[in-house]
C-alpha positions as CSV (number, residue, x, y, z in Angstrom):
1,X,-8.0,25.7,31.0
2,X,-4.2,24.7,31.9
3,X,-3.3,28.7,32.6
4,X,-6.5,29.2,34.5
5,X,-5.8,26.1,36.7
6,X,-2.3,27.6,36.9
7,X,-3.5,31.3,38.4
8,X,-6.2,30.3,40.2
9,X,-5.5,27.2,42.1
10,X,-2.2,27.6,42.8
11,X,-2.2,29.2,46.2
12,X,-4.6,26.6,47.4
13,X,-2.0,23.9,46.4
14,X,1.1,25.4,48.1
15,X,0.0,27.3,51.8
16,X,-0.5,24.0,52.6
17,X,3.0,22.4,52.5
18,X,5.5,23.8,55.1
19,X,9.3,23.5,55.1
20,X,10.8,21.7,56.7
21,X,15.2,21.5,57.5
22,X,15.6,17.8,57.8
23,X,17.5,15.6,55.2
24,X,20.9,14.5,53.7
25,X,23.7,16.1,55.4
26,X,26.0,17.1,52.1
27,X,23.2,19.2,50.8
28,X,21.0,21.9,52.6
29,X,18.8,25.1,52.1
30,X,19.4,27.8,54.8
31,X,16.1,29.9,54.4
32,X,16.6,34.0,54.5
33,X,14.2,36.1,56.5
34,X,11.6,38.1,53.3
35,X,9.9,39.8,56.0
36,X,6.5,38.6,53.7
37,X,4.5,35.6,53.2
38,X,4.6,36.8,49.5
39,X,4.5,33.4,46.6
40,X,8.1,33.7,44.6
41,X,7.7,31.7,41.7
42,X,10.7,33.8,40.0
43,X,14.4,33.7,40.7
44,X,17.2,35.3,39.4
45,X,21.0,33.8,40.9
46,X,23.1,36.6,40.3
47,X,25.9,35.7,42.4
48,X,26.4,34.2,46.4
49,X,25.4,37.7,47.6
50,X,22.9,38.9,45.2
51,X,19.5,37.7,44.0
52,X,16.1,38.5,42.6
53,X,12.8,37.0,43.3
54,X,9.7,38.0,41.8
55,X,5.9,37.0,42.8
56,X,2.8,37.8,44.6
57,X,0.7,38.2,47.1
58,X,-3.4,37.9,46.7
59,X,-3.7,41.9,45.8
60,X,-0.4,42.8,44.1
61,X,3.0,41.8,42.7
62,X,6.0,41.7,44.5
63,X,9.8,41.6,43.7
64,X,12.5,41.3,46.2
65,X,16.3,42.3,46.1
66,X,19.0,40.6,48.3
67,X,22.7,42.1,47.9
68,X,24.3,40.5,51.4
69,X,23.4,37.0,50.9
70,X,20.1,37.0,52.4
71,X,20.6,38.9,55.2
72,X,18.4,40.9,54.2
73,X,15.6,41.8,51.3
74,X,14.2,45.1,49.9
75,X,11.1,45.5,48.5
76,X,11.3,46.6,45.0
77,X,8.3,45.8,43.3
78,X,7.0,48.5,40.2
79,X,4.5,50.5,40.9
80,X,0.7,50.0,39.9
81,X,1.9,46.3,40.3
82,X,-1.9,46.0,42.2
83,X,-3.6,42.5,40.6
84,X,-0.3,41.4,38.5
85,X,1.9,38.4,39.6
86,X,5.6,38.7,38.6
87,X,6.1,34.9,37.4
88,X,9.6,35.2,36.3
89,X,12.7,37.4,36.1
90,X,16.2,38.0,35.2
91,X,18.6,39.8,36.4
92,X,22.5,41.0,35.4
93,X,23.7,42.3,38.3
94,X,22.8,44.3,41.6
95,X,21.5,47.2,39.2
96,X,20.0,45.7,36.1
97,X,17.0,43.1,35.6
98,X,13.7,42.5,33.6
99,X,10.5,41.5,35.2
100,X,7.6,39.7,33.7
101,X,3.9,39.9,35.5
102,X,0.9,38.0,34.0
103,X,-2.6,38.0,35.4
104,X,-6.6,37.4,34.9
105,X,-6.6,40.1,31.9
106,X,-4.6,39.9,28.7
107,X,-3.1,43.7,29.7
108,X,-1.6,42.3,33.2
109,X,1.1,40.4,31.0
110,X,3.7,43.1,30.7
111,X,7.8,43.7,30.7
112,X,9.8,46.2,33.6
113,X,13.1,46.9,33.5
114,X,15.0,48.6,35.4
115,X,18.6,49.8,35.8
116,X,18.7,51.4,39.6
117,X,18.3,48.6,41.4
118,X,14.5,48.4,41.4
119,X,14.7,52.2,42.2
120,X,12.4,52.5,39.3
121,X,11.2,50.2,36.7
122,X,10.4,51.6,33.4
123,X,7.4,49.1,31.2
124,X,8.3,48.2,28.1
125,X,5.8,45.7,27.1
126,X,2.1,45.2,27.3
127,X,0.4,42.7,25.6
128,X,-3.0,43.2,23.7
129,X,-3.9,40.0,22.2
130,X,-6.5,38.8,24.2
131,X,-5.6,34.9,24.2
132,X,-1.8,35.1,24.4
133,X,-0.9,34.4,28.0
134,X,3.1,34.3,29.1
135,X,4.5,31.7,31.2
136,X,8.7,32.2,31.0
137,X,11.5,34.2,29.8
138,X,15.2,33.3,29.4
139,X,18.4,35.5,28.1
140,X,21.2,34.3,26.1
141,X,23.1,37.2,27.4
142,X,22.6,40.7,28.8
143,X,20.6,42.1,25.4
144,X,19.0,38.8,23.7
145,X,16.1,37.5,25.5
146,X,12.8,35.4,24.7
147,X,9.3,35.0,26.5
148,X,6.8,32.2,25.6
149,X,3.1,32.2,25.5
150,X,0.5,29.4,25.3
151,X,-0.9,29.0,21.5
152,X,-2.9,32.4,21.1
153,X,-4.8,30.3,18.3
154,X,-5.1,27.4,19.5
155,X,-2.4,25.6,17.8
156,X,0.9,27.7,17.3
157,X,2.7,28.7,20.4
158,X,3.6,32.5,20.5
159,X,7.5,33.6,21.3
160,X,8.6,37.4,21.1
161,X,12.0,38.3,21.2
162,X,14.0,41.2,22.6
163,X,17.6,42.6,21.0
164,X,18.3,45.5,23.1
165,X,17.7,44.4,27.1
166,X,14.0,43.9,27.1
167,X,13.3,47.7,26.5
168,X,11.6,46.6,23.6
169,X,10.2,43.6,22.1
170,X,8.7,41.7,18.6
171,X,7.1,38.6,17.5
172,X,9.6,35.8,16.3
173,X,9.3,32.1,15.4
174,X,6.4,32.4,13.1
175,X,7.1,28.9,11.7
176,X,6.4,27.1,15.0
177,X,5.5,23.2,15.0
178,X,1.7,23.2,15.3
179,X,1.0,22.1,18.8
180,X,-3.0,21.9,19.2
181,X,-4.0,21.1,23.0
182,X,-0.3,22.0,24.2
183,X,0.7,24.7,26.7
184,X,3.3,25.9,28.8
185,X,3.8,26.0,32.6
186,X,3.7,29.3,34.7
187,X,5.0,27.8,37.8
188,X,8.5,28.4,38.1
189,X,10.0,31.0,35.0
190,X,11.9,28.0,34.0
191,X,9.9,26.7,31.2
192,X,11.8,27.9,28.9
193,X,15.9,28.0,28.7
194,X,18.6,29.5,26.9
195,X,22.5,29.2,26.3
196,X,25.1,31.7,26.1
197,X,25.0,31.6,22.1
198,X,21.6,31.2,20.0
199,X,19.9,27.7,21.2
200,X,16.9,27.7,23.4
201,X,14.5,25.0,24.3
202,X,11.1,25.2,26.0
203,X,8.6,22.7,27.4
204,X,4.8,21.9,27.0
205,X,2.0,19.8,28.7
206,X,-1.3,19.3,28.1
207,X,-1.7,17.3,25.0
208,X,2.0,16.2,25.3
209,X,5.1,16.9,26.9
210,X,7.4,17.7,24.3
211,X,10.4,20.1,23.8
212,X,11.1,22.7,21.5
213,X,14.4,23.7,20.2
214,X,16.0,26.8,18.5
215,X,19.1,26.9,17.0
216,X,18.7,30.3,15.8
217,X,17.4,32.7,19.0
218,X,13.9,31.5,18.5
219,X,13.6,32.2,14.5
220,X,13.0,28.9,13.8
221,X,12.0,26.0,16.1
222,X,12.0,22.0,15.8
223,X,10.4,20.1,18.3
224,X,10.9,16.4,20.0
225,X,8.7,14.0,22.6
226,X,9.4,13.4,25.8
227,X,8.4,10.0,28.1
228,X,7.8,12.8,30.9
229,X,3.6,12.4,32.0
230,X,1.0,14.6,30.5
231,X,-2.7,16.2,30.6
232,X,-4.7,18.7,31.7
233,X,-2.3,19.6,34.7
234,X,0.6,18.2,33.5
235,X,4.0,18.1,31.2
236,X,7.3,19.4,31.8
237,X,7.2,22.6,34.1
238,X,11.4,23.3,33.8
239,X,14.3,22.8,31.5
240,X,17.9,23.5,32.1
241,X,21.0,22.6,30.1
242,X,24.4,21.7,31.1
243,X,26.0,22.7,27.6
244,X,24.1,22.6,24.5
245,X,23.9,18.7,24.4
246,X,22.9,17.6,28.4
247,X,19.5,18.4,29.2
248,X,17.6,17.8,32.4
249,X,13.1,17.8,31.8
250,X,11.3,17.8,35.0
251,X,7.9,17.7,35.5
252,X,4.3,15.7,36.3
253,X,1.2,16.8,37.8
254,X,0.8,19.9,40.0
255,X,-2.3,18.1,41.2
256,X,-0.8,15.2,42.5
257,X,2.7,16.3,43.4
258,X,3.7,13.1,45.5
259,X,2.6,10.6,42.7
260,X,4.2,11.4,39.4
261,X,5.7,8.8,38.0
262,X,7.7,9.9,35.4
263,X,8.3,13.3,35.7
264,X,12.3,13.5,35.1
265,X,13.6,13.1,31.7
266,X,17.2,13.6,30.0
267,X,18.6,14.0,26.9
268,X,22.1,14.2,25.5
269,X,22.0,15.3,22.2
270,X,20.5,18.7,22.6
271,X,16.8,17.8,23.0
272,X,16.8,15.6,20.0
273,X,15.9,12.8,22.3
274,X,14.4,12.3,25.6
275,X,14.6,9.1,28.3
276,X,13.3,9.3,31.6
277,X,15.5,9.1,34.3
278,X,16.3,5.7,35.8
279,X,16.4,6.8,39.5
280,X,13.9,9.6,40.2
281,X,11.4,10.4,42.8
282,X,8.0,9.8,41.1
283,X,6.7,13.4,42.3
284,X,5.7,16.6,40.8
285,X,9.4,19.1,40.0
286,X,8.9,22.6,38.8
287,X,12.2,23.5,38.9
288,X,16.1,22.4,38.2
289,X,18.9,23.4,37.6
290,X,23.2,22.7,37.2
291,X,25.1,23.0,40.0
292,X,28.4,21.9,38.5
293,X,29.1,19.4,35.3
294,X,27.4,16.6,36.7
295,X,25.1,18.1,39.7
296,X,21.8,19.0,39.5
297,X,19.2,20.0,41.5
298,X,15.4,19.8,41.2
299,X,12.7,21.6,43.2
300,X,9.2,21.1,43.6
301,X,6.0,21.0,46.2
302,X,6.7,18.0,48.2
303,X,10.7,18.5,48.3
304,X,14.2,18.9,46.7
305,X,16.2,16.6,45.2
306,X,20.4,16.1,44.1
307,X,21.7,14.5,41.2
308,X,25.6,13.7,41.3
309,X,25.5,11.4,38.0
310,X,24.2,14.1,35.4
311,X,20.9,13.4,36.5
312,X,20.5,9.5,36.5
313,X,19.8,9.1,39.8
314,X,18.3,11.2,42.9
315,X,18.3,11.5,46.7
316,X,16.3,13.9,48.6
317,X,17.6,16.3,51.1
318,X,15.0,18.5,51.9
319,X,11.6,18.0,52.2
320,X,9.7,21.8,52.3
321,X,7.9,23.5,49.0
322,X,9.9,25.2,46.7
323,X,9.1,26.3,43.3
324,X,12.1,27.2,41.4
325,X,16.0,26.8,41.7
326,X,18.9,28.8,40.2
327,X,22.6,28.8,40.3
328,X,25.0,31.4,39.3
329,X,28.2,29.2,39.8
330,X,28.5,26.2,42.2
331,X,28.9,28.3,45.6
332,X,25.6,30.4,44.2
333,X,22.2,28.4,44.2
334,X,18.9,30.1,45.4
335,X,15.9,28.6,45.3
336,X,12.5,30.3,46.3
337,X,8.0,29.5,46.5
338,X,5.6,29.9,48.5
339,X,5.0,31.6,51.8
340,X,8.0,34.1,51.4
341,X,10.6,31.1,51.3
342,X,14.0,31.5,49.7
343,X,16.6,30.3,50.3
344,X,20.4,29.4,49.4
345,X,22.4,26.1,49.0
346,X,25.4,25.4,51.5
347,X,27.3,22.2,51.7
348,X,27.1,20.7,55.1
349,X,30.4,18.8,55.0
């Protein structure tokens, strides 16, 4: 039920909030002109002038390319993308990146890549098994990857693994905590995370809001609670680490995105532990990410938040929809949703 509430309400939840540029003067999003009214609920940072953004329209899946800071974008979606939506993607540089569409049929959740820019895309994964359904992907570096789907029996979530640049892919983590009523997020590509060695965490909802945690490149998982809210619409939508030890959880309800209480966790042993965050907004966040060592930025419907104390406390500075946020370094943070809105981060002082 949580994935079909995902895909098939989440336009009506988003068209109707509209950005808006007022808020804190240190922080501020400077929107880039798409050209489309497309829903980018994937985002790859590569660097100030370069980014990727992945989604959909209601007919076909889109992804964009920037190279000139959002000057302008180029349409570089795969072809025969016609009923997928690209929920997530990563991408190395101007040239190489790895797409992942899911949809209404088990066969729309598949694996691009491409090494030309977007010039061509070859596919490299479809699923068969009718009840997995992918939500995130995350690399540790340019040939290790992972993508997690919801329990495909009801009880043990499914994570396959890539070695060689997502041109091909096999099932890992076949001793996964049982996790019966849990599922995983769609709504920003940030469910899941991954460090630049062999840790990864992801997030669930339903049931609980927990996290799980590899040490291993998703061999073998343990897995902790969180304080953040749960249910049928809710858990932990995004995950990001600052380090393997400092860990920011946000989340809540997508169904009421300007009253969740408790929707922003952190931990500092790795995801061992969870508390919620003293200062936060009590809304709905589908994304975050690290600025810097102790900034943080979180994204959802109703706004956009900054953390200067590792993410203890929060101010808001913008107040438009956004569904997920990504920095390459501190003078590189994109973020992107609905609407064909992305935009990146300057300092206004």
């Amino acid at each position: 039920m949580l994935r079909r509430i995902v895909l098939l309400t989440a336009f009506a939840l988003l068209l109707g909030v509209s950005p808006a540029s007022g808020g804190r003067p240190d922080y501020v999003w400077r929107d880039t002109p798409t050209g489309t009214t497309a829903h980018f609920r994937g985002l790859s940072a590569v660097s100030a002038t370069t980014a990727w953004v992945s989604g959909y329209t209601p007919t076909t899946g889109v992804v964009m390319r920037t190279t000139n800071g959002g000057a302008s974008w180029q349409d570089v979606s795969p072809s025969g993308s016609a009923g997928l939506q690209f929920r997530d993607i990563q991408a190395f540089d101007a040239s190489d990146a790895v797409a992942m569409s899911i949809g209404d049929n088990p066969t729309d959740f598949r694996m691009y890549v491409t090494h030309d820019g977007g010039q061509s895309w070859d596919l490299t994964f479809v699923n068969s098994e009718p009840n997995a359904f992918y939500d995130c992907m995350s690399f540790f570096d340019r040939n290790h990857g992972l993508a997690v789907s919801d329990p495909p029996d009801g009880v043990h979530f499914r994570v396959i693994a890539t070695d060689d640049g997502g041109l091909s892919w096999h099932i890992t983590g076949l001793q996964m905590p049982p996790a019966p009523g849990e599922a995983a997020f769609a709504a920003s590509g940030e469910c899941l995370t991954t460090d630049h060695g062999h840790r990864a965490w992801f997030g669930s909802g339903g049931a609980a809001a927990r996290v799980f945690r590899s040490d291993d490149r998703g061999v073998t998982w343990t897995v902790a609670p969180t304080p953040i809210e749960f249910g049928p619409t809710a858990g932990i939508n995004g995950l990001a680490f600052n380090g393997q030890q400092r860990g920011i959880a946000v989340g809540g309800d997508f169904f009421a995105p300007i009253a969740s209480p408790d929707s922003f966790a952190r931990t500092f042993d790795g995801g061992l532990s969870w508390i919620l965050s003293p200062s936060a907004p009590s809304e709905y966040r589908s994304g975050v990410t690290w600025v810097d060592g102790h900034t943080a930025i979180a994204v959802g419907l109703s706004g956009s938040d900054v953390s200067t104390d590792f993410g203890a406390s929060w101010q808001r500075f913008d107040d438009g929809s956004l569904d997920t946020v990504d920095c390459a370094s501190p003078s590189a943070c994109w973020a992107s949703g609905a609407a064909g809105r992305v935009a990146y981060l300057v300092r206004a002082r």
